[in-house]
C-alpha positions in Angstrom: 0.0 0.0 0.0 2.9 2.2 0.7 4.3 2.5 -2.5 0.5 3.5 -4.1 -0.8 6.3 -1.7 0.1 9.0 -4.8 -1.9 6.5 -7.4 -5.0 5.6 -7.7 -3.6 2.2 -10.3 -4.2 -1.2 -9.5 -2.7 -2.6 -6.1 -1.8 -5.7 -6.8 -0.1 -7.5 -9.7 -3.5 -9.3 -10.5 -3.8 -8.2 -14.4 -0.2 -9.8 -14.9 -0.5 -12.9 -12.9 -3.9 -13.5 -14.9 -2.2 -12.8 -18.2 0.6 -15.4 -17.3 -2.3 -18.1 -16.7 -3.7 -16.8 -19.9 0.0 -17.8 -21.9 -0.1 -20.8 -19.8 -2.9 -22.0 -21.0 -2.7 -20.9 -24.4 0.8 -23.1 -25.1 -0.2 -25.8 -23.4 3.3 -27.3 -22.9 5.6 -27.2 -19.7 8.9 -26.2 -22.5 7.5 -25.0 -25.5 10.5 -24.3 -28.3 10.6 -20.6 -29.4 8.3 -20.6 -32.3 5.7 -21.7 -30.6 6.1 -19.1 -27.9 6.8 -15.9 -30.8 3.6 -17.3 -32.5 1.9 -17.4 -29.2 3.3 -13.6 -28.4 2.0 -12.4 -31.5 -1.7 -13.9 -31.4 -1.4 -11.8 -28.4 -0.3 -8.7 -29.4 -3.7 -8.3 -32.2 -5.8 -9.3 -29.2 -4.5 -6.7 -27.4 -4.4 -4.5 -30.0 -7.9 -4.8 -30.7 -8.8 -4.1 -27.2 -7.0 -0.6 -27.4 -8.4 0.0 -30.2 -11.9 -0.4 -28.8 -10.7 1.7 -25.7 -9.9 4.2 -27.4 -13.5 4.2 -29.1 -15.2 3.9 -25.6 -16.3 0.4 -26.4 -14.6 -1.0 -24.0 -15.8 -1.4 -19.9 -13.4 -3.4 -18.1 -15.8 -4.0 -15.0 -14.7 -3.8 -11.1 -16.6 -6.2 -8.5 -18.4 -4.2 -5.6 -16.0 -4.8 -3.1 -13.7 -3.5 -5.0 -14.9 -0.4 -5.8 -15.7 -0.3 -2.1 -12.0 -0.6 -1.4 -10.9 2.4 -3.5 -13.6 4.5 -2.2 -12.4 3.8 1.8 -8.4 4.3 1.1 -9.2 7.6 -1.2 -11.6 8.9 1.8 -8.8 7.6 4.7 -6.3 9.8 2.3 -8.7 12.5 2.4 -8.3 12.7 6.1 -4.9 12.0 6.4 -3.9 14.8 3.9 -6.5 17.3 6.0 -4.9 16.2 9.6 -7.8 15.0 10.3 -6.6 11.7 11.6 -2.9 10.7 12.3 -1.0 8.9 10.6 -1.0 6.3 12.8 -4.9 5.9 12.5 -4.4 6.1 8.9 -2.2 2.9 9.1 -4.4 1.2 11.2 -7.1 1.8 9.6 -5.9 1.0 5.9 -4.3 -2.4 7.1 -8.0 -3.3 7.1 -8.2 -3.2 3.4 -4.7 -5.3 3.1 -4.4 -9.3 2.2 -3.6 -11.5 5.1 -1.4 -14.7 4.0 -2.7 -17.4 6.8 0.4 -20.0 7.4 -0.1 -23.9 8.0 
């Protein structure tokens, strides 16, 4: 969270991990040689392309679950009042380590 309070981007690593899966899944083999990954890369890039072109159209709505969008809306509001003084930056930490992952260990 630290290194995002100045963005409002993604805060995970989510849309590359899926995209791995994604190239995963499209090759289909544990060692593919390099043609088959360069062929693979370039189906790619026209997908990709396509989708920029229809962003840059406004045909394109990449949608965001609820509690999401509930997220972004706390952590900008807990900025709000961290900026104003409102609350200390200690309450601001507390408070936003309510909106970060916990990792549970075996």
């Amino acid at each position: 969270m630290w290194n995002h309070y100045y963005s409002d981007s993604h805060r995970t690593t989510n849309a590359l991990e899926a995209w791995h899966g994604k190239l995963k899944a499209s090759i289909q083999r544990p060692h593919p040689n390099i043609w088959t990954l360069i062929d693979t890369l370039k189906q790619d890039q026209v997908r990709v392309s396509v989708k920029i072109e229809l962003a840059k159209q406004n045909k394109l709505h990449f949608a965001k679950n609820r509690c999401d969008i509930d997220k972004d809306i706390n952590i900008s509001l807990l900025k709000d009042l961290l900026n104003a003084s409102t609350i200390t930056w200690q309450d601001f930490m507390f408070q936003i380590s309510n909106y970060a992952p916990i990792k549970h260990t075996k």
